[in-house]
N, C-alpha and C positions, 0 to 999 in steps of 0.2 A: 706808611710811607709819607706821612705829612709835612710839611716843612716852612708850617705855620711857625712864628715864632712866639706863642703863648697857647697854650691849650688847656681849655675850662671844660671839666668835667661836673654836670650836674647831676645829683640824688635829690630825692623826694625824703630822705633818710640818711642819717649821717653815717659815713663811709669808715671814718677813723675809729672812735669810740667802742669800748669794749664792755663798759664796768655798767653802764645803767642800763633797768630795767624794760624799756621803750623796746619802740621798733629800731632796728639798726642792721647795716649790714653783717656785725659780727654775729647777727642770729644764721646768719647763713655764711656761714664758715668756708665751704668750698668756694661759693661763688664771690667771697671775699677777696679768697687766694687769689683767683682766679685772673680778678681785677686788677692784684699786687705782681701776678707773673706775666700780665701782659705786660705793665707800665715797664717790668723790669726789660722787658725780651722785646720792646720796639721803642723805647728811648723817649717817648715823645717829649721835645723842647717844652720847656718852664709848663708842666701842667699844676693847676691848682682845682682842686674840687669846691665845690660847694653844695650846702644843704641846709634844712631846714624840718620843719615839723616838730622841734621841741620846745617852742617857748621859751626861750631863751637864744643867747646869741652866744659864741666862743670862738675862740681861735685851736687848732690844734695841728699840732707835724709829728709827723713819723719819718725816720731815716730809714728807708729799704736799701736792705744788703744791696741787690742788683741796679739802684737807681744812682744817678751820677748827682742829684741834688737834694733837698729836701722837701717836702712831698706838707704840702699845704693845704687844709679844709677849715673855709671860713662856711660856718652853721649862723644862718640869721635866720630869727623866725619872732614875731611876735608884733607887727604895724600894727593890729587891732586890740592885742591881746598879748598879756604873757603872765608867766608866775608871778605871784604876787611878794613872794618871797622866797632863796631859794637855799633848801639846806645841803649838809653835805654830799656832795655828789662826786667820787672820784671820777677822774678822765687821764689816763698815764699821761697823754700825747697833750693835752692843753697846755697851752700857753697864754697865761694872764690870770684871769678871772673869768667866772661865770656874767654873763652882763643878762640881767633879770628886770628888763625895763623896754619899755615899746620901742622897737628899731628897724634897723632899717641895714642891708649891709649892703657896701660899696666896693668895685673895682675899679680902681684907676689906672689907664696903662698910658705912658708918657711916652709915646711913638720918635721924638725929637733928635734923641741921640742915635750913635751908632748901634745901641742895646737899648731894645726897650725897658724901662724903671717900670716895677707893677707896684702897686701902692692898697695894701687892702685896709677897709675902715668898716666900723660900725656906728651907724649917728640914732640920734633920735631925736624927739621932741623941742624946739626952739633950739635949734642949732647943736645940739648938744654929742659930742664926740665921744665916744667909749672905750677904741681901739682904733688904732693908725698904727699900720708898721708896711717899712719898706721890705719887701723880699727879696732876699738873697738871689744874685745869678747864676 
């Protein structure tokens, strides 16, 4: 019943991803759906997920049949620490590249107009930009 106009859904585990061998919600399959049939059967305005725990940073979206927009999981993980290099790693739903360098990830939400604009980034070290994309309303 909420009527927020952005809704962030946080994982400790990335929620989209299918194909690597990690921790992920698709190890748990039901409770994946599960997540995929609420979002579907309560609507909630512009959600985007995020997560972390792989050493690495990405971007990825999934079109769910029952969702009226498309469904956003920005994964940052690695300020301290991350791969050092990183090889082939399918991910269906990504978009971009893998970003295998110390980061950092950002939400920007521009309150100003009559729709809020969200802005997701991933930066790192001396200013350094990896991913900027504006999301779709």
């Amino acid at each position: 019943n909420s009527e927020a106009e952005v809704h962030i859904i946080a994982s400790s585990v990335q929620v989209l991803s299918e194909e690597h061998g990690y921790e992920k919600w698709a190890n748990l399959p039901r409770s994946r759906q599960r997540l995929f049939d609420l979002l579907e059967r309560t609507q909630p305005y512009r959600t985007i997920l995020l997560s972390g725990d792989r050493h690495i940073s990405e971007l990825a979206r999934i079109d769910l049949e029952g969702l009226d927009y498309p469904l956003f999981e920005l994964t940052s993980s690695g300020l301290t620490h991350t791969w050092g290099s990183v090889g082939e790693e399918p991910n269906k739903y990504r978009q971009g590249n893998i970003i295998a360098k110390l980061a950092y990830g950002l939400i920007k939400i521009d309150w100003s107009g009559p729709e809020p604009k969200i802005q997701l980034e991933v930066n790192g070290l001396e200013n350094a930009n990896y991913l900027d994309i504006d999301l779709p309303l």
